[in-house]
N, C-alpha and C positions, 0 to 999 in steps of 0.2 A: 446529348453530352456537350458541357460547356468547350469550345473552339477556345483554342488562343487568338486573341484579338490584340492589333496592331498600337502600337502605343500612342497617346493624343498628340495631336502637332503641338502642341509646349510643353511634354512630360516633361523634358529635362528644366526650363524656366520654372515648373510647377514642381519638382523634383527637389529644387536647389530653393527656394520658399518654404518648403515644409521639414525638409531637414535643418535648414536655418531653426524653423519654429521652435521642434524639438529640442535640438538643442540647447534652446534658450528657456525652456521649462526647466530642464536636467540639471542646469549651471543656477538657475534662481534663485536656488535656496530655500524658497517659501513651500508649504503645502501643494503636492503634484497631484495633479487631477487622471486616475485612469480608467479604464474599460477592459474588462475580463472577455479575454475571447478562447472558446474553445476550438481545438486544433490538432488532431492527431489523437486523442483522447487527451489530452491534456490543458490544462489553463496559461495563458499568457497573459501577463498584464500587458497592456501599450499606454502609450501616453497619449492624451488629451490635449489640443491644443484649439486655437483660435484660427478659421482660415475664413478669406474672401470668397462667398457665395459665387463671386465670378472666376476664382481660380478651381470651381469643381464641376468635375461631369457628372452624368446621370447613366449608370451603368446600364450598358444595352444586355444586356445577359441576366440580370436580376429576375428571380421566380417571379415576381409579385405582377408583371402584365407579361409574362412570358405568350400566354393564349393571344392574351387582346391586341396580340404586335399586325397581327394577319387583320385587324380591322379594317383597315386600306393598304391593300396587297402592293404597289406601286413606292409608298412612303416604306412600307417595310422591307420593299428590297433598295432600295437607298440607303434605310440603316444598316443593312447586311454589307453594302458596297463602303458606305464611309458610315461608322458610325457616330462620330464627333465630330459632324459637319454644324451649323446652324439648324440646319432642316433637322437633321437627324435627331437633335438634341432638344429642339423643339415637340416634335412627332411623340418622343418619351413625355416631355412633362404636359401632354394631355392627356397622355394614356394615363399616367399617375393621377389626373384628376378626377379622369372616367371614370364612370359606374362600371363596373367589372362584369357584368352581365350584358350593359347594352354600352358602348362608349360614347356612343351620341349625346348618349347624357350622364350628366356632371353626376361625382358620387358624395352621396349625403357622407360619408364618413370621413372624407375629404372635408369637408367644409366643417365639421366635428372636431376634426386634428387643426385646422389654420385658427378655429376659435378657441381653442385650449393652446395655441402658441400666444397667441394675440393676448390673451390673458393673464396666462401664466407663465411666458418663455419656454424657451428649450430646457428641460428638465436632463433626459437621458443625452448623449452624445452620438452622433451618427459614429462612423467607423469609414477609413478612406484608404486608398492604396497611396504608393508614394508619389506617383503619377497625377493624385487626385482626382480617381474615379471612386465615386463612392456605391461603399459594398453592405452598410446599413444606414438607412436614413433619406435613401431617395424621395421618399413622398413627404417627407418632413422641409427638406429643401427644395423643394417645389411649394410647399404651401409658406416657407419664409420668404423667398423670394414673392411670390403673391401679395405677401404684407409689406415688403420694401425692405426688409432686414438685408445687410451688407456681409454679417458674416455668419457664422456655423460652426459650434462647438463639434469638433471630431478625434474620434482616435486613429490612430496612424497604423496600420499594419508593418512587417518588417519586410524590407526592401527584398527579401528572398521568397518572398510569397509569389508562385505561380496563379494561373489562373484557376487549376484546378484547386488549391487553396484556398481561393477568393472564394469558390462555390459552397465549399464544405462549410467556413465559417458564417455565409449567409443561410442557407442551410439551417445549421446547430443556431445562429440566432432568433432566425424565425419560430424553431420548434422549441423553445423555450417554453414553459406554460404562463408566462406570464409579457409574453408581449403581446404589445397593445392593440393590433389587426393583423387579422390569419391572412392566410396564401386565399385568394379564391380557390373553389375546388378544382376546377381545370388545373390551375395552378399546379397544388397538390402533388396533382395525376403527375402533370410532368416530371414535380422533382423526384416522384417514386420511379420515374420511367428513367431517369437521370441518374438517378443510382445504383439499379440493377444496372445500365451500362457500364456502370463503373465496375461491376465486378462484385459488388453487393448480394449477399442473402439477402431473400425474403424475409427471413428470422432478425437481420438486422436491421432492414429496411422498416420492418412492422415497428421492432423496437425505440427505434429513433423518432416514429412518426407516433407511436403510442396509440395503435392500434394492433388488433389477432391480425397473427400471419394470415386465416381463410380472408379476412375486411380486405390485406392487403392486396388478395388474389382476386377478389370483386373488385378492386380499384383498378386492376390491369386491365382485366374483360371487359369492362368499360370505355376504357382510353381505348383498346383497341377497336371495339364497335363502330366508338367514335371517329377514328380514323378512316375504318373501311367508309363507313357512313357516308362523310365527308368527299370519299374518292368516288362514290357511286353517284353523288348529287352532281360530280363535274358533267357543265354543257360544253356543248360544241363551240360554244361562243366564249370558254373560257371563264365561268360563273362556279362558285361551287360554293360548298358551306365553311363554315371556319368553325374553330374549336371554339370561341368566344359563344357561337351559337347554341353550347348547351350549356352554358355554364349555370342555367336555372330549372335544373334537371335532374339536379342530385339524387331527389327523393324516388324520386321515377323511375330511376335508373336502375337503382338498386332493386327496389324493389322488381323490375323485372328480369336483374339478375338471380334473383332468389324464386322466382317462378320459371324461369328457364332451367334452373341446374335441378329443381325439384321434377319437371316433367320429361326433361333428357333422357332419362335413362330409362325411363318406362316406354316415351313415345316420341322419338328424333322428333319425327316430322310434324308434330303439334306442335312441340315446343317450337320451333325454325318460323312455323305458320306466327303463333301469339307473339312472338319474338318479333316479327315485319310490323303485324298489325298495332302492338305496344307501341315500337318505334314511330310509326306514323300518327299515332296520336298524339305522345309527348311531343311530336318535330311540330304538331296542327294546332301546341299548346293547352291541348285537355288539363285537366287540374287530376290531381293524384287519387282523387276518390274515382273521378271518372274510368280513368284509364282502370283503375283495380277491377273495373267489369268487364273488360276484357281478357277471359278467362280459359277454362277448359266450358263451363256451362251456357260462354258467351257462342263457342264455337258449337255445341251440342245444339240449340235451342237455332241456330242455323242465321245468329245475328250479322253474319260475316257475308252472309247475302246482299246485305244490305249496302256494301263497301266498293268503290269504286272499281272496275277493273282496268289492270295497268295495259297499258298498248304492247304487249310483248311480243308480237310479230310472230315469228316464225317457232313453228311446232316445237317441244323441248327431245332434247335426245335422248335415249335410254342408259347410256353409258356415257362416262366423260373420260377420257385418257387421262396419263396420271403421267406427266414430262419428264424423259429422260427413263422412266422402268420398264415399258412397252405392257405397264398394267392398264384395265379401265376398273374402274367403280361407278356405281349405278347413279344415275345423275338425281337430281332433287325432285320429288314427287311433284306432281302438276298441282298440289295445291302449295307445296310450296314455293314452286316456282310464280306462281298466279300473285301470292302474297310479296315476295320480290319486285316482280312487277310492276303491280299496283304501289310499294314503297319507293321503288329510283321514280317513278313521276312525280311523285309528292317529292323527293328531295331535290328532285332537278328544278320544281317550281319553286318549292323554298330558296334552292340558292337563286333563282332569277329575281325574286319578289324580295329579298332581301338585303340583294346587290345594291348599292351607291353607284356601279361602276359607272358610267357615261356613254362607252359604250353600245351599251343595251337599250333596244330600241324600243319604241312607245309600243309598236306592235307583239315583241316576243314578250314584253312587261305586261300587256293587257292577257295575254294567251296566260302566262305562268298564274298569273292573278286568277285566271278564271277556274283553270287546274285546282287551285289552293279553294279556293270561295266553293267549285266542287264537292272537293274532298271531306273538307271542313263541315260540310253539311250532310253529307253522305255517312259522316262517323260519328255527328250527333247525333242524327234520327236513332241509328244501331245505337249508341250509348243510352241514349234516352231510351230505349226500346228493355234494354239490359239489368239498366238500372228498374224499373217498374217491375221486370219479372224477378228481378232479385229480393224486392221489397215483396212480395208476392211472397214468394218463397220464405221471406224472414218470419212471414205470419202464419203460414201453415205450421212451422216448425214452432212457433211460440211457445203454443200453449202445450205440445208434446215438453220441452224443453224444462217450462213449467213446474210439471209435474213431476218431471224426474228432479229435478232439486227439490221440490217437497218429499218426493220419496228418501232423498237422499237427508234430509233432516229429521224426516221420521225415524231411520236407521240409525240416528245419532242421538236421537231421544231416546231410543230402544236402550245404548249404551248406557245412557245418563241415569235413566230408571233405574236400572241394578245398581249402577254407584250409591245410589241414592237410597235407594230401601240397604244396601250394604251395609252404609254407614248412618241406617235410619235418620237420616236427613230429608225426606219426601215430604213436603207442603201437600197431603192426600186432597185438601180441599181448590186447592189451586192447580191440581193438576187434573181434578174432576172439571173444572170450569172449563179450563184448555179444553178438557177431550169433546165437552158438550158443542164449544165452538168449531174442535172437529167437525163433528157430526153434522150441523146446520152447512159448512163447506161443502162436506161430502153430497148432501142431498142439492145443493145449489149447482153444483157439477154434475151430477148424474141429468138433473133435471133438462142440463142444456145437453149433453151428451147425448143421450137418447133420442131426442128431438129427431123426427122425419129418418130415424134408420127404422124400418121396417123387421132388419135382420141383421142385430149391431153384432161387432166382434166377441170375442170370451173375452176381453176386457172391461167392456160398455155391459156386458151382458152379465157380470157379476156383481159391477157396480149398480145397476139399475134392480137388482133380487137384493145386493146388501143393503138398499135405502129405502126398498120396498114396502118395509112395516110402517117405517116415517110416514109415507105417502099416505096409506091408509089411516093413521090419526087424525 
């Protein structure tokens, strides 16, 4: 939930410039330029004005790198402490140039938006508080400043706008369907997680973001996984993963949301098992066909053998206490405790191997490395191993599958004949020719079918007496 946040050390210099501005559009006379902002369920126009690039911040609360702030934990608790320091204001407009998945590296769509300024100017207008924090147009005014531009077309909010104000109309202007770069999906996560805080239905939450209330409910159980995830990868040295770190995981995710709530209710402890095992392969970077073979028939076929085991020490207990009711509940079965496991050492190498910190020494960097280069190999072989026996599997089933579609068009010709002779419409000569083509199928089938069974089913074995007389011609 957005915090109220302290006001910049020259609001009021920055305060008494833009209400200057204002009011000298208001007084002008000429054609006024404004920006519709939505608020309360309602539309506001504001005024439009002209300000110096150097009299605007860069809101540290904005969705749009809200994940990627935890990049360099150190710089973003600096911006937590002061946020309109140099540093602090600095630390935002890389995140705003960052790839939103990895911020080490610059984002094409950044460079997309500075050469469509460069070109064509500022078309739409940012939007700024009277303080001059701006609350649409951050990455716009990071990519003018880039090009050397001095000022920034903006609309002004009205002086009685709260913070939590600020949120809702950034917000309502992101989910617009017609602006011009989404929220990352972390992103997203948060503002739905920002909402419900607020006091929000799901039903309104869904509505606003234009997705089903169930999407909306798959978008929570993900943040949250996320989160625990996160908290289990912390090391002792103070390493752990950040939200930025799945931000390329979307498809993954869900999808093993939808195979989690599908095997739930039939079998906890399978789902909880494929649930660690998934997770550890999306965190190891598998691609989304891969991961989709780790299944129930991945587990059946006994590919989970094949999977690191985690160092979990000490025996698991039969019961766990339940705090504060003097209940116990029966603790997690040994395979799923085994799959936990074997998961916190992948996440705790992940977070060590993915760390910048400084820190972290060459020795625990080489060990997490070796952890990961492990793993990584250990869930290939099993993938690779899955995927062949799935392909397997897809060719036994072929030619059954086959057939039943043909059956199932012969049942539709069956229909078609009666219409046909119905409204004596039957081409008899063309449908003679078809049946003859039957026939030559049918014996071309029988002929492989039969082949080395000694003692075929009553299926083979009808079909091998109905082609019979063929045979002997």
């Amino acid at each position: 939930m957005m915090r109220e946040l302290p006001a910049p050390p020259r609001a009021a210099e920055f305060s008494e410039l833009i209400s200057k501005k204002v009011e000298e559009v208001r007084s002008g006379g000429g054609t006024r330029e404004t920006v519709t902002v939505d608020w309360n369920g309602q539309q506001a126009h504001v005024e439009v004005i002209d300000l110096p690039l150097s009299s605007l911040y860069y809101n540290p609360s904005t969705h749009r790198i809200r994940a990627q702030r935890s990049h360099d934990p150190a710089r973003d608790e600096a911006l937590d402490k002061d946020p309109w320091s140099g540093e602090s204001q600095d630390y935002l407009q890389f995140l705003l140039k960052a790839s939103p998945a990895n911020p080490n590296l610059r984002d094409k769509d950044f460079d997309t938006l500075k050469d469509s300024l460069r070109e064509f100017g500022q078309n739409d207008p940012g939007l700024v508080t009277r303080h001059g924090v701006l609350v649409n147009g951050n990455t716009r005014a990071a990519a003018l400043r880039e090009l050397g531009e001095q000022s920034m077309r903006v609309g002004v909010l009205p002086e009685s706008f709260t913070w939590a104000d600020i949120n809702a109309v950034e917000l309502a202007l992101q989910l617009r369907k017609d602006h011009r770069r989404d929220y990352s999906y972390i992103n997203r996560l948060l503002a739905m997680e920002e909402q419900a805080a607020l006091g929000r239905t799901p039903e309104q939450i869904a509505k606003d973001f234009r997705i089903q209330v169930r999407t909306y409910h798959q978008e929570r159980w993900i943040l949250s996984t996320i989160r625990e995830l996160n908290e289990r990868s912390r090391t002792g040295g103070g390493s752990a993963l950040r939200l930025v770190d799945w931000e390329g995981a979307q498809e993954r995710l869900k999808e093993l949301h939808r195979l989690y709530v599908k095997l739930e209710t039939v079998d906890r402890d399978q789902a909880e098992v494929l649930k660690e095992m998934r997770l550890a392969a999306i965190l190891l970077e598998f691609s989304k066909t891969d991961v989709r073979h780790i299944d129930e028939d991945f587990l059946k076929a006994g590919f989970d053998k094949e999977l690191p085991k985690g160092s979990g020490g000490a025996a698991q207990p039969q019961s766990v206490a339940v705090p504060g009711l003097g209940l116990e509940v029966p603790a997690a079965s040994s395979a799923v405790a085994e799959a936990r496991a074997m998961n916190d050492e992948i996440l705790r190498a992940a977070a060590v191997v993915r760390s910048d910190a400084p820190a972290i020494g060459d020795a625990q960097k080489a060990s997490a490395q070796e952890v990961w280069d492990r793993a990584q190999k250990a869930f290939d072989k099993a993938i690779d191993a899955a995927g062949r026996s799935a392909r397997l599997r897809k060719r036994k089933q072929l030619a059954p599958a086959r057939l039943a579609d043909a059956c199932a068009s012969i049942d539709q010709c069956v229909s078609d004949l009666v219409q046909a002779r119905t409204s004596r419409s039957l081409d008899e000569e063309q449908f003679d020719e078809a049946v003859i083509k039957l026939r030559a199928s049918l014996l071309k089938l029988a002929q492989q079918a039969g082949r080395g069974l000694p003692q075929p089913g009553e299926g083979v074995a009808w079909l091998l007496q109905a082609v019979s007389p063929e045979e002997s011609r």
